[in-house]
C-alpha positions as CSV (number, residue, x, y, z in Angstrom):
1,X,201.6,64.8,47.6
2,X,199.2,62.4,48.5
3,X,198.3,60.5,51.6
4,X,197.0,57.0,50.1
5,X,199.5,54.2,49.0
6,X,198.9,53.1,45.7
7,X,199.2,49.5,44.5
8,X,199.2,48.1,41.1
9,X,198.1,44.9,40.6
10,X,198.6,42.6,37.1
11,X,197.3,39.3,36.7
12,X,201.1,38.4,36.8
13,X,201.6,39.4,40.2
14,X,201.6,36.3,42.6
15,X,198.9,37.0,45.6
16,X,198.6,34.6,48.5
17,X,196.6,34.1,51.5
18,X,196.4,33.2,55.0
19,X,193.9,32.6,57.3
20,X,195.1,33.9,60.7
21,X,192.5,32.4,62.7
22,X,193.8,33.6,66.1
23,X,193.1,37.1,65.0
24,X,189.9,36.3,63.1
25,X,191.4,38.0,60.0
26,X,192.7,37.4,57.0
27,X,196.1,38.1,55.6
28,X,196.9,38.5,52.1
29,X,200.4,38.9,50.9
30,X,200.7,40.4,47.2
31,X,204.0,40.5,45.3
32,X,207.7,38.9,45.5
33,X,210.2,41.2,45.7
34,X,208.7,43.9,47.8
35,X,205.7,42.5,49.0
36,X,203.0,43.9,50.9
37,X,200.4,42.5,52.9
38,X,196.8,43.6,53.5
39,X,195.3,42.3,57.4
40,X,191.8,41.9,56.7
41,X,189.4,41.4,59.3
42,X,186.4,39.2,59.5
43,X,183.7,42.1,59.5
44,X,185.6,43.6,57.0
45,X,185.6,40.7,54.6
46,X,181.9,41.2,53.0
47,X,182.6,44.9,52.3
48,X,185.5,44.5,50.6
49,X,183.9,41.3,48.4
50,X,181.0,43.8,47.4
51,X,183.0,46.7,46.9
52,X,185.5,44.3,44.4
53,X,182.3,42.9,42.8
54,X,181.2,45.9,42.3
55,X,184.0,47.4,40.8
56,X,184.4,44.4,38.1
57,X,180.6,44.8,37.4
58,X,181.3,48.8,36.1
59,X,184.0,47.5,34.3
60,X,182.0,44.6,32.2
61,X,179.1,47.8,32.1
62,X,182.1,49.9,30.5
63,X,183.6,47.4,28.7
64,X,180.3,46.3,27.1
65,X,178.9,50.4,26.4
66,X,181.9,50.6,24.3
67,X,181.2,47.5,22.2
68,X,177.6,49.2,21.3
């Protein structure tokens, strides 16, 4: 058994966000059913862009290898 919650996320799934400025985070709420919601704060914001961006880039590297 593992300790980390795992999310899927499809294209399909609806994702929105809120700004919750009297916290200086960020709120995002992902799903319909059974939603979840990630609190995100300020700070945390830029690490999370770059590690998403950086992510995708491997991806498009990956995808792209394959093609050659």
């Amino acid at each position: 058994m593992t300790d980390m919650v795992q999310v899927h996320l499809t294209a399909d799934m609806p994702i929105r966000l809120r700004a919750l400025k009297f916290a200086d985070r960020v709120e995002v709420r992902i799903g319909k059913a059974f939603p979840i919601a990630l609190l995100i704060d300020r700070p945390a914001l830029e690490t999370l862009k770059h590690a998403l961006t950086e992510g995708q880039q491997e991806l498009d590297t990956h995808e792209t290898e394959e093609r050659a």
